[in-house]
Structure formats: C-alpha cells, structure tokens
C-alpha positions in Angstrom: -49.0 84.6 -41.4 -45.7 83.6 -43.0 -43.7 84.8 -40.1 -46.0 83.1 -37.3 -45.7 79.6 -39.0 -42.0 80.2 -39.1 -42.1 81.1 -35.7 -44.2 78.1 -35.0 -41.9 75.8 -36.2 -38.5 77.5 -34.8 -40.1 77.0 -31.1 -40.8 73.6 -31.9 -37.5 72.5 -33.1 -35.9 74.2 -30.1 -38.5 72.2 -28.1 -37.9 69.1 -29.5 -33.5 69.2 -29.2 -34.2 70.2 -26.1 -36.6 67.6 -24.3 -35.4 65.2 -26.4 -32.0 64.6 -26.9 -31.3 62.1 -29.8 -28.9 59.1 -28.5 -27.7 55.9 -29.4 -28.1 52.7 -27.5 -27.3 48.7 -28.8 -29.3 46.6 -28.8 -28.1 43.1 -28.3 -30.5 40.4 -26.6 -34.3 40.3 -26.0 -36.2 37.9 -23.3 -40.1 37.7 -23.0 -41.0 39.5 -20.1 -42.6 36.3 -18.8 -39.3 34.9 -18.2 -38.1 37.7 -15.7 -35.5 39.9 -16.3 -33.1 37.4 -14.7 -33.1 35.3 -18.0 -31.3 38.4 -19.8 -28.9 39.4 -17.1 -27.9 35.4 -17.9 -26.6 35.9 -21.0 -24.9 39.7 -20.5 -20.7 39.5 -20.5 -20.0 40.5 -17.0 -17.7 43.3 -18.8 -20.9 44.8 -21.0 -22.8 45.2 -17.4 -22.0 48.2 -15.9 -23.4 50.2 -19.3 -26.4 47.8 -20.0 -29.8 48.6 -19.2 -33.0 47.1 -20.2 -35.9 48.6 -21.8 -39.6 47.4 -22.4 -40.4 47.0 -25.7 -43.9 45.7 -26.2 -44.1 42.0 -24.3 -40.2 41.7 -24.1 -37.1 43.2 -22.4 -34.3 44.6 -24.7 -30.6 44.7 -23.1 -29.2 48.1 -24.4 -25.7 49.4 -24.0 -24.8 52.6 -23.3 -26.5 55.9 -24.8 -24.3 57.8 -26.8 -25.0 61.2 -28.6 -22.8 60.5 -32.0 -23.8 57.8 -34.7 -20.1 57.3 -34.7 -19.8 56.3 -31.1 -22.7 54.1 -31.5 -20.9 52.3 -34.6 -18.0 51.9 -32.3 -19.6 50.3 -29.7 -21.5 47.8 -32.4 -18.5 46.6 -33.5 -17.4 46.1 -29.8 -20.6 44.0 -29.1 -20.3 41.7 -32.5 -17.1 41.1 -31.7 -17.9 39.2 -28.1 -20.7 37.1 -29.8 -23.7 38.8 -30.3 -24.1 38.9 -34.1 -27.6 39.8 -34.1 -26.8 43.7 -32.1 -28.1 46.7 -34.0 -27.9 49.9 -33.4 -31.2 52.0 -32.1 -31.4 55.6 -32.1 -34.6 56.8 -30.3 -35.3 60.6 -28.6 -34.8 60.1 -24.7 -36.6 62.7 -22.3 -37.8 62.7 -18.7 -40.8 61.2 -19.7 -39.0 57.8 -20.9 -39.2 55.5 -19.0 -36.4 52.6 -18.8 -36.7 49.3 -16.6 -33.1 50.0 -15.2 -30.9 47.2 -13.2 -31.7 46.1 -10.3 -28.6 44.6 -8.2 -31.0 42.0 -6.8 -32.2 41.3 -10.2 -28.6 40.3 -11.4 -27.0 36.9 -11.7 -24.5 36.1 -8.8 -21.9 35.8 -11.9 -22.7 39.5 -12.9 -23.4 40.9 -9.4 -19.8 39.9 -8.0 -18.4 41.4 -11.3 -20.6 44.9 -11.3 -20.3 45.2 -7.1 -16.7 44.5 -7.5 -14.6 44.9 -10.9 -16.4 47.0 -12.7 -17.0 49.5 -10.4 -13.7 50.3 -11.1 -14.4 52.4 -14.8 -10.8 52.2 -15.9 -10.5 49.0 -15.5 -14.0 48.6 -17.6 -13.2 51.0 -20.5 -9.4 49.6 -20.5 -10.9 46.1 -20.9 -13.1 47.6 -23.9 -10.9 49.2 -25.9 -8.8 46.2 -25.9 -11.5 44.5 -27.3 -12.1 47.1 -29.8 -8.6 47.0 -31.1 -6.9 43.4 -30.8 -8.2 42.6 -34.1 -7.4 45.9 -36.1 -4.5 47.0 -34.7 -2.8 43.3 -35.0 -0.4 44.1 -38.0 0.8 40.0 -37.8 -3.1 39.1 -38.1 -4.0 41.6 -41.0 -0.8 40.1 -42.9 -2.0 36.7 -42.2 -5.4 37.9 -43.7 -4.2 39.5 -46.7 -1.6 36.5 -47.5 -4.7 34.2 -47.2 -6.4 36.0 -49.7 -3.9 36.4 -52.1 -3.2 32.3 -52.0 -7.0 32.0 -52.7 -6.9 34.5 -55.4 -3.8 32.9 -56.8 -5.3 29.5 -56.6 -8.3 30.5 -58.8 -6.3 32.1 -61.1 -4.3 29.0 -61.7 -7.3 27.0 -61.6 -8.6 29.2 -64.6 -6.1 28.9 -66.5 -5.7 24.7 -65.9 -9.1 24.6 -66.9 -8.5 25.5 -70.7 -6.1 22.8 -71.7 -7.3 19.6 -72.3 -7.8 16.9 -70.3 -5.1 15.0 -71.4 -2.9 17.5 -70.9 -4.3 18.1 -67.4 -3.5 14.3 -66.3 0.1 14.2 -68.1 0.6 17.2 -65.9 -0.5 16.1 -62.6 1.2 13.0 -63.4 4.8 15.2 -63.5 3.8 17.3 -60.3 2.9 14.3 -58.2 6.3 12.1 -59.1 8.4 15.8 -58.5 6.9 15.7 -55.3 5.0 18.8 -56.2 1.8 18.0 -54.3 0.1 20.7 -53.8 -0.3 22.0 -57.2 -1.2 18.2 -57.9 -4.3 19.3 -56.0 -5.3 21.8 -58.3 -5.3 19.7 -61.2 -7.2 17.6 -59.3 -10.0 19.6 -57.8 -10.1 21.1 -62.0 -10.7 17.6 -63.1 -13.5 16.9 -60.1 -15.1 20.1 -60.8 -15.6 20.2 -64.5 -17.2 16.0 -64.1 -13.7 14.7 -65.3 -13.1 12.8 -62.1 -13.3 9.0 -61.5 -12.8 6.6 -59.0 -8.5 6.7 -59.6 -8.4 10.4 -59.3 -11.1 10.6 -56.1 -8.9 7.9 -54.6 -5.5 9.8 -55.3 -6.8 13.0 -54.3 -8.1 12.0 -51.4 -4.9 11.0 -50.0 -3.0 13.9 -51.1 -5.7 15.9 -49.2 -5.3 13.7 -46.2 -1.4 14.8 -46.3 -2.5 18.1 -45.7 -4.7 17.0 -43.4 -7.4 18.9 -45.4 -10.2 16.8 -44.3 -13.2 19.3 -45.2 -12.0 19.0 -48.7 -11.8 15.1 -48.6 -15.3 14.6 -46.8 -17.0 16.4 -50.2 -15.5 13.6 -51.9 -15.6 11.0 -49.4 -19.7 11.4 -49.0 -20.3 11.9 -52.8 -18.0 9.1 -53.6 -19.1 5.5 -54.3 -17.0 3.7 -52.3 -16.4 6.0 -49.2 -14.9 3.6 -47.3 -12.1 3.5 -49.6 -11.5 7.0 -50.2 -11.5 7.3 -46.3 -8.9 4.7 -46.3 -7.2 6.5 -48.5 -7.5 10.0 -46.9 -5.9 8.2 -43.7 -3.1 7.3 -45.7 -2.3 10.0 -46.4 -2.7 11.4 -42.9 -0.5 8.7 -40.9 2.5 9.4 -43.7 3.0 13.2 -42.3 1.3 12.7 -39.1 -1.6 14.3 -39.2 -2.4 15.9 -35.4 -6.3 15.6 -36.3 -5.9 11.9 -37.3 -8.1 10.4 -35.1 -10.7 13.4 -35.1 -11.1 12.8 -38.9 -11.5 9.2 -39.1 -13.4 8.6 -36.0 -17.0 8.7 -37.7 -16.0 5.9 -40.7 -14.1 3.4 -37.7 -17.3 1.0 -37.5 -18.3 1.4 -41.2 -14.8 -0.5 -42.2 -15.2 -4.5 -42.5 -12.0 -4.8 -44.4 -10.4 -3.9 -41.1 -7.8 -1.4 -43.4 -8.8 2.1 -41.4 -7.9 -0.2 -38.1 -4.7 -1.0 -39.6 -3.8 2.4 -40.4 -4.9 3.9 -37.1 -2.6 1.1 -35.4 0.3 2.5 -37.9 0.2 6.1 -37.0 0.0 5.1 -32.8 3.0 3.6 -33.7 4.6 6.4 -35.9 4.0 8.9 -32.9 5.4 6.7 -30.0 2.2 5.3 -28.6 2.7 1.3 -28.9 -0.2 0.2 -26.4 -2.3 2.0 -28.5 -0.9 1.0 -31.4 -1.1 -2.4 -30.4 -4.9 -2.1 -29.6 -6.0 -1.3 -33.0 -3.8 -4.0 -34.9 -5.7 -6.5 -32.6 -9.2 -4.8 -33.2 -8.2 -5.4 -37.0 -7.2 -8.8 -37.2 -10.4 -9.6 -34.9 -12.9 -7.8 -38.0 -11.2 -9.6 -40.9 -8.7 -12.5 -39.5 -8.4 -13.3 -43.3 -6.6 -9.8 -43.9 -3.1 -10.6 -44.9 -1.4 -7.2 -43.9 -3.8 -7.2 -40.3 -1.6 -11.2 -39.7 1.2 -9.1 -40.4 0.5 -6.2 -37.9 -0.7 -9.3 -35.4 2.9 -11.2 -36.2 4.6 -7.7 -34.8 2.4 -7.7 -32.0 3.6 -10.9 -30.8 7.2 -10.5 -31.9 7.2 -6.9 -30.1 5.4 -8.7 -26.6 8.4 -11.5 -27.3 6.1 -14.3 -27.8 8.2 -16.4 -30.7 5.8 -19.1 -30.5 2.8 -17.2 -31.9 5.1 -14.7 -33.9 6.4 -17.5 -36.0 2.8 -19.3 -36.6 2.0 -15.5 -37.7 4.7 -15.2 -40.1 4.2 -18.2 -41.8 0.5 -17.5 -42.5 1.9 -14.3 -44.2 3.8 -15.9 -46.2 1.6 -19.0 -47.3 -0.6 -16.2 -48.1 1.4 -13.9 -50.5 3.6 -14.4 -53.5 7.6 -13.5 -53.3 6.8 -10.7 -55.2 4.3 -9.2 -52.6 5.6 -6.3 -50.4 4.8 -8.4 -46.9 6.9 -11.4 -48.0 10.5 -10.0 -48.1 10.0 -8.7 -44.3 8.0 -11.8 -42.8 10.8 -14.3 -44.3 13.9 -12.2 -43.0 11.9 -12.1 -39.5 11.0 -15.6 -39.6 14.5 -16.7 -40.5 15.7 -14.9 -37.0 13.1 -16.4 -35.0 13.5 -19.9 -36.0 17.7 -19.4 -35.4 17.3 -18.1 -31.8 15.9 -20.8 -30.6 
C-alpha cells in the first residue's frame, strides 16, 4: 500500500514540474478593467514594453514583466523596475501551463507613444536589454556615487557623535563655545552648538535668530523653515535666514524666500532681495525690489537709503539729494547709513 502511495505522489510531482512550470513575473501597475486596457499601456515606460504583459486578476488588469524561471532573475528585474519609478512592484511567482490564460498585448491596444517605440526601437532586443542593464547598473557600479554615499554617511555619523558629546557640558559652556567658533569664522560647527541648544529647549529668540542666518549661509533652508514656522516672530527669522543667503549668494535665494515676500510689512525681506539682485549683476531687478520696499514702509530708514541709490544710480541728483538728506535727519552720526549718505551728499551738492 506503502509503495502505491509513493508511487502516487512521484507521478504527481512529475505531473505537476511538468504542466506547470514555476516562473516569476513583476508586477508593477494595476487598472480596473472598466477603464480599458489602454489606461495601463499609459503609464508603461516605452523601454518595459516589449516584456510586459497583462493579466486578469479578479476586476482589474495587472502589468507583469517578463517570466523568468529563477527567484534571482526575478529580484534582478525588481530592482530594475523600482528603480524607473514604480515603488509599489512586487514580485509574483505563480505555476504557468497551457491552460493559463493571459490577456496578452494587443498593438491596437497600445498608446501611440508605446506603439512607435515597440513597432520600432524595441524590436530591436539589443538595443532593449542594452538599455536595461544600464539601468540595472548606473547606480551600483558608479564608484564616484557610492563614495559620495558613504562620505555622506560618515559626516552624519560624525555630526551625531559630536552632537553627543556637546550635549554633556553645560550650557554655559555650550554658548562660550559657540561664541569662539562663530568670531573664528568656524561656522559650521557653530551649527551644532546650535541645533544642541534648540534641541534640548535651550533655545531663544537670539539663538533662533543667529542660527537662522548661519543656516541661510549654507543655504540650508529645510533646517531654517523648522525654525522659521515654530518660531514667534517668523518674519524675522526669515529676515534673517535671507541674510545670510544674499552674504554667500545663495543660488536658491529667491526659491526660499518667495512664500514670506507678502507677509513682510517692514519692507526688510524686499530690501534684502533688492541687495542680492544687485550682488549678482542684475540692477533692473535690483532696482525693482528697493522701490517695492520703500512703497511698503516709506518710513524705513535703510529702504530711503536703497531709494537714494536708485536715484543716484538713474543720475537724478535732484531726488538723490532730497533722499540723502532724509537719511540723515533720520539717523544719529553714529548709525551705519550716516557715514555713506553724508560722503555721497557732499559729492552731489559739489557737482553742481
């Protein structure tokens, strides 16, 4: 009885390998059927067409690439997929026999995009698996990106490391040495101390403001936004950040500040945008923004300043030396505007 059970089975298993052959597809998008197959040809890279198929699974179609025999295989062509944007692909191992049936592609049923590119390019398989194994291997066989990555992480370790050890002196020892960092010039370290303070509630309205313009020197405007929108006065610690950003020339500048433009009555963020125009070579813009900013606050004794240069800079004495003199019947001698709007006033009134 033994022996015809074992029998049994034997025939079976050869039965079984042999109508149905265990393979490996992807699976990477799915579409109601209701929506037509068209609606997943859509949204297939014209270089994954050639090996896609779709299958019926229930009320939906399920794009599937290629059947391959080997889990292996299958994990290559995974990581293939993820890698051109569909993050939600899994791998599906099923038994395939003659009996299976598969809603295959239809050339009528592709997209025009996909039909040139399957009738014409990738008929041309060496072209198509040249293509893919590109794809597989620009990322791990890039020696000057896996540096890159590892130097990355070892900063980041590093930087928690120090962070760890700031965090056990006191916090009078923490400000006495992020006050000798930041006057050696030593700014990014200053930033650790910093973020230390900020992080174990140590922070106030000072050491937001200052770290918010070392971070816009860096142009690390992620970082500053945290405090910008937790911040009391965000205006100022935008005004700040900008600072920061016009002194080394930030390229994202205008990207960064954009948002806060229409929140700023004082007219300070306008000022700042007109500086760094300027600092980069574009005067008509430059020009725009000092007038947008003495137009919010007219009272603004550094946006009369900026409006002074406007007119001195266009040649038009007249109003440059009304403008001047406001600046100065505004300020004290001691005042950093006064010094420049006398000299300049002094100029004016001999070339006449």
């Amino acid at each position: 009885m033994k022996k015809i059970i074992y029998l049994f089975l034997g025939v079976s298993a050869l039965l079984s390998s042999s109508l149905f052959a265990k393979e490996y597809g992807i699976r990477f998008i799915s579409k109601p059927i209701s929506q037509g197959s068209n609606a997943i040809w859509k949204e297939v890279e014209p270089v994954l067409v050639e090996k896609t198929y779709l299958v019926k699974s229930g009320k939906y179609y399920v794009a599937t690439y290629d059947k391959v025999k080997t889990i292996t295989e299958a994990r290559k062509n995974l990581k293939m997929i993820k890698k051109l944007g569909y993050h939600s692909a899994y791998i599906r191992s099923r038994a395939f026999s003659s009996n299976n049936t598969t809603y295959t592609k239809d050339i009528k049923a592709l997209p025009e995009r996909a039909k040139k590119v399957f009738t014409n390019e990738l008929h041309n398989k060496k072209k198509l698996n040249t293509y893919l194994n590109l794809v597989e291997n620009s990322l791990s066989s890039n020696k000057a990106f896996q540096k890159k990555v590892l130097l990355k992480k070892k900063k980041q370790n590093k930087s928690l490391a120090k962070k760890h050890r700031i965090a056990k002196l006191s916090v009078s020892k923490i400000i006495a040495k992020l006050n000798k960092l930041y006057h050696s010039g030593n700014y990014l370290d200053t930033i650790l101390y910093y973020e230390v303070l900020m992080e174990y509630k140590h922070g106030n309205e000072k050491i937001e403001n200052n770290l918010c313009y070392l971070y816009g020197r860096f142009g690390l405007f992620e970082k500053a936004e945290k405090v910008i929108d937790n911040s009391i006065d965000p205006i100022k610690m935008i005004i700040s950040y900008a600072h920061g950003a016009t002194i080394t020339k930030q390229k994202s500048f205008y990207k960064d500040i954009s948002l806060y433009l229409p929140l700023d009555k004082s007219g300070n963020l306008l000022l700042l945008s007109g500086f760094y125009s300027e600092t980069t070579g574009d005067m008509d813009t430059a020009i725009s923004f000092y007038r947008q900013a003495y137009e919010m606050n007219p009272s603004n004794r550094k946006s009369i300043y900026a409006l002074a240069r406007v007119a001195d800079f266009e040649d038009n004495k007249k109003d440059a030396k009304i403008l001047y003199s406001q600046v100065l019947s505004a300020v004290d001698s001691n005042h950093f505007l006064y010094k420049p709007s006398y000299d300049r006033l002094l100029l004016l009134k001999d070339q006449k």
